[in-house]
C-alpha positions in Angstrom: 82.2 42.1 95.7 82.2 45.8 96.5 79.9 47.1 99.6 77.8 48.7 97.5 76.5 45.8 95.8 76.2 43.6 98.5 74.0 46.4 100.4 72.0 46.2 97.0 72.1 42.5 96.8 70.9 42.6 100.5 68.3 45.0 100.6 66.9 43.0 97.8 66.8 39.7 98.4 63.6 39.8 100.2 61.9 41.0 97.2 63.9 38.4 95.2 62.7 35.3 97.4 59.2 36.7 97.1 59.0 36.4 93.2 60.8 33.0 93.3 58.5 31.8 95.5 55.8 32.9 93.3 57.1 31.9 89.6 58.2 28.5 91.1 55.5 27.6 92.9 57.5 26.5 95.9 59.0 28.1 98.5 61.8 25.4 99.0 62.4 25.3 95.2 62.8 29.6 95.3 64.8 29.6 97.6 67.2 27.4 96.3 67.0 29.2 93.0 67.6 32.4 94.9 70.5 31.1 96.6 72.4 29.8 93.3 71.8 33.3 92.1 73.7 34.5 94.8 76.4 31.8 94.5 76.8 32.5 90.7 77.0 36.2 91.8 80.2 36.1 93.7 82.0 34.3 91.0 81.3 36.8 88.8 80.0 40.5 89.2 80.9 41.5 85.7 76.9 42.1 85.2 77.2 44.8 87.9 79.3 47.2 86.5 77.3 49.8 85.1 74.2 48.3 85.1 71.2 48.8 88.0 72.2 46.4 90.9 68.5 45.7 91.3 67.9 44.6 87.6 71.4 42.6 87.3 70.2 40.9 90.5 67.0 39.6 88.7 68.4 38.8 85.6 70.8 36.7 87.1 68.3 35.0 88.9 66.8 34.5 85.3 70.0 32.7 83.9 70.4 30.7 86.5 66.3 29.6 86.6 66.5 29.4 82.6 69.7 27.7 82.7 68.1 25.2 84.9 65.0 24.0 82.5 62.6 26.7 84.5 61.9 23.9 86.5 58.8 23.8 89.3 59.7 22.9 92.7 57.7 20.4 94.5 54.6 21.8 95.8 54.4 23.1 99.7 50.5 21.9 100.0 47.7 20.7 97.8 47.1 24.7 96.9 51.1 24.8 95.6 50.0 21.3 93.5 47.2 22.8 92.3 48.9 25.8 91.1 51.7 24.2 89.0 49.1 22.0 87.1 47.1 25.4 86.3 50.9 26.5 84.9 51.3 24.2 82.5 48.2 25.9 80.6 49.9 29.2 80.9 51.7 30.5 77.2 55.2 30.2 78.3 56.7 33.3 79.7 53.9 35.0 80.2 54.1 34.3 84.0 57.1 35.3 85.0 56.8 39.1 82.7 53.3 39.3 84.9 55.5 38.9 88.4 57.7 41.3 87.4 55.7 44.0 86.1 52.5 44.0 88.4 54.0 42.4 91.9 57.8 43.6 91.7 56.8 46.7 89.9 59.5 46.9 87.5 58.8 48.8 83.8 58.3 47.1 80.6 61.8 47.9 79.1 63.2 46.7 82.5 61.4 43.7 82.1 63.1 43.4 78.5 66.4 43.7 80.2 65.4 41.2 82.9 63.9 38.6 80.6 66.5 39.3 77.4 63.5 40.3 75.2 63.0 43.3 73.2 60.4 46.1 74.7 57.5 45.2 72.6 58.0 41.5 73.8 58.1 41.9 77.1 54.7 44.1 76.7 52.9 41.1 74.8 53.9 38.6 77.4 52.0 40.7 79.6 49.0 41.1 78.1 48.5 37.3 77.7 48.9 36.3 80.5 46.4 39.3 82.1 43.9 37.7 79.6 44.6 33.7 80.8 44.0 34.6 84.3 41.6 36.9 84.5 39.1 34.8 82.4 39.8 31.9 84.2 37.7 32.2 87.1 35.7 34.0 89.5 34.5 33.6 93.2 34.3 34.6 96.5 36.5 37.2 98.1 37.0 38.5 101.8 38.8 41.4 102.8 40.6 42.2 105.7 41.1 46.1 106.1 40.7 48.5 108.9 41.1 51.7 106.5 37.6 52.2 104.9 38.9 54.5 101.8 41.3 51.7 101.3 38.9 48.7 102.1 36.6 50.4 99.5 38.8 50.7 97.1 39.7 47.2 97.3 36.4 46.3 97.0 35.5 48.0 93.9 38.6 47.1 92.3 37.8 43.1 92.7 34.4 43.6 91.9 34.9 45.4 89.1 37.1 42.0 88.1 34.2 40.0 88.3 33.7 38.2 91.6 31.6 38.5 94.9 33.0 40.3 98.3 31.9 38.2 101.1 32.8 41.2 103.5 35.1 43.6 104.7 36.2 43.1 108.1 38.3 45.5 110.3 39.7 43.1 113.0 40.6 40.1 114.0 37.2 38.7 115.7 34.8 40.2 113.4 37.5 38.7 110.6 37.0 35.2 112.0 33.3 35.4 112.1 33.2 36.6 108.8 34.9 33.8 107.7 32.8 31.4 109.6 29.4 33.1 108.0 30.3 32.5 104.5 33.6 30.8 103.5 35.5 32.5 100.9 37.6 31.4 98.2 40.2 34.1 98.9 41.2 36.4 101.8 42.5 39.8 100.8 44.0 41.4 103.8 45.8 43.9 105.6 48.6 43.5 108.7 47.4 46.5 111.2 44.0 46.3 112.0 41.9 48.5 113.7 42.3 47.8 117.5 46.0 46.6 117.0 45.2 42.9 116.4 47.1 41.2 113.6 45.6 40.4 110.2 47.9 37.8 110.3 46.8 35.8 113.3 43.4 36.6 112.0 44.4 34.8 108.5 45.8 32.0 110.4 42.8 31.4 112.4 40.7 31.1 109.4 43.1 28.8 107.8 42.1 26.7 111.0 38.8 26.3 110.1 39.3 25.1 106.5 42.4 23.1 106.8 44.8 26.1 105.2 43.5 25.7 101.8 42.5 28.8 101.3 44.7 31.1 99.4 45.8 34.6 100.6 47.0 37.6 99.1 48.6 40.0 102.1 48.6 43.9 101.0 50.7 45.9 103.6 52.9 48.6 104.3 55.0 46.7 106.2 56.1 43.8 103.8 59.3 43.3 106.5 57.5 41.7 108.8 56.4 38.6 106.4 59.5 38.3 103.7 61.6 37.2 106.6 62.8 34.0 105.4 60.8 32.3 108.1 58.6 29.9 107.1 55.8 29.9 106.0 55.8 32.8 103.9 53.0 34.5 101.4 53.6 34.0 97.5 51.1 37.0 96.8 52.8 40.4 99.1 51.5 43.5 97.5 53.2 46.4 98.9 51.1 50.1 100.3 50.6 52.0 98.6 49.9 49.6 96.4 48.3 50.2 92.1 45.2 48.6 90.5 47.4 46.4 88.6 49.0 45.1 91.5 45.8 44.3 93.0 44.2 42.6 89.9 47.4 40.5 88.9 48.0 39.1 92.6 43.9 38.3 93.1 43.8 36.8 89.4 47.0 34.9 89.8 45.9 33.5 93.4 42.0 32.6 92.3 43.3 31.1 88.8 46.5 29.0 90.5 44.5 27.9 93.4 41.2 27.0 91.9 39.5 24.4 93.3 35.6 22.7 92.3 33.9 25.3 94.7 35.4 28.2 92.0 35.0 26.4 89.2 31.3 26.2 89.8 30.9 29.8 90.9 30.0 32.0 88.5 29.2 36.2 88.9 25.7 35.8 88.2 25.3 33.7 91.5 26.6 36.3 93.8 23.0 37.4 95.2 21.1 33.7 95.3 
């Protein structure tokens, strides 16, 4: 294997790990995918030759997972088990285009290539499954963000999807007693806060309170400092600057795999009583 793909192969295996976790629904399981990627890599590079390093690496991911019955791995938590019984109802394939294209950011026709499906395919798949998840469910979301213009955004963005914003909170204490006022059904939130606490200590001690079933959707500029291959580690990263897409397929994906009785008897009309 030459230097130059290896520093590819390197430089993206983070990113790789991140939507394995997320299409398998385990973090265990991606891994292990990930790895025999990496293992069926080095006995044969062929797909590298004159091909983007960054697509080969994901399709061979995809022949390996494919290859392998697109299997789920067993759950981390009750939230992972949750979610792979809310996959079952997806229309097949639709998940994984959705990962691609929103979360990893990769184009339709690269999705094609990914995938082995033609252009207009890969589009469909898409499209069904933005429509699965987003009419699934609705409830209560809590962001975590320091930036106002950015906070705001958020806010409008998820609103405009159809569910309630508890609050926006700009550090760690005022985070927690957010949190503590009114319970949400999903926590949307930012690294650096305000006065240089972490929204990730801030996340953990709300998962504290509720026994860490809450799910969490982290949306930074500094996606290093969770893809680390230290566990645990998010299934829903958005990278800053991030796009509306991104923002609507990661909260979609985590209120429709995580949904629970409390969501299921929310609905949109309920936000003010």
């Amino acid at each position: 294997m030459s230097e130059d793909i290896a520093g590819t192969i390197g430089a993206n295996l983070p990113y790789l790990r991140r939507y394995a976790r997320a299409l398998t629904g385990s973090q265990d399981s991606g891994d292990r995918y990930a790895a025999a990627t990496l293992e069926a890599i080095l006995e044969d590079t062929t797909p590298f030759e004159n091909n983007d390093p960054k697509l080969a690496l994901f399709h061979a991911f995809h022949l390996v997972w494919a290859s392998a019955g697109a299997p789920l791995g067993e759950p981390d938590n009750r939230l992972s088990a949750r979610a792979q019984d809310h996959m079952s109802t997806l229309t097949p394939n639709t998940r994984e285009a959705l990962l691609l294209h929103s979360i990893e950011g990769f184009r339709v026709e690269e999705i094609g290539t990914i995938m082995q499906v033609d252009t207009d395919e890969a589009k469909e798949l898409i499209d069904i499954a933005i429509r699965e998840m987003e009419t699934s469910v609705a409830g209560k979301v809590m962001i975590i963000e320091d930036e106002a213009i950015i906070a705001m955004d958020i806010r409008a963005i998820v609103e405009d999807m159809g569910h309630q914003i508890t609050g926006i909170a700009r550090t760690r204490t005022e985070a927690v007693e957010l949190a503590s006022t009114d319970k949400p059904d999903l926590i949307l939130a930012d690294i650096q806060l305000a006065d240089n606490s972490s929204g990730i200590d801030a996340v953990n001690d709300i998962l504290a309170q509720f026994g860490n079933e809450l799910p969490v959707v982290f949306i930074t500029a500094f996606p290093e400092r969770l893809l680390t291959g230290e566990r645990p580690e998010p299934a829903f990263l958005i990278t800053k600057p991030y796009t509306e897409s991104q923002v609507q397929s990661a909260v979609s994906q985590a209120m429709f795999f995580s949904s629970t009785e409390t969501l299921a008897a929310y609905r949109p009309d309920q936000a003010n009583t």
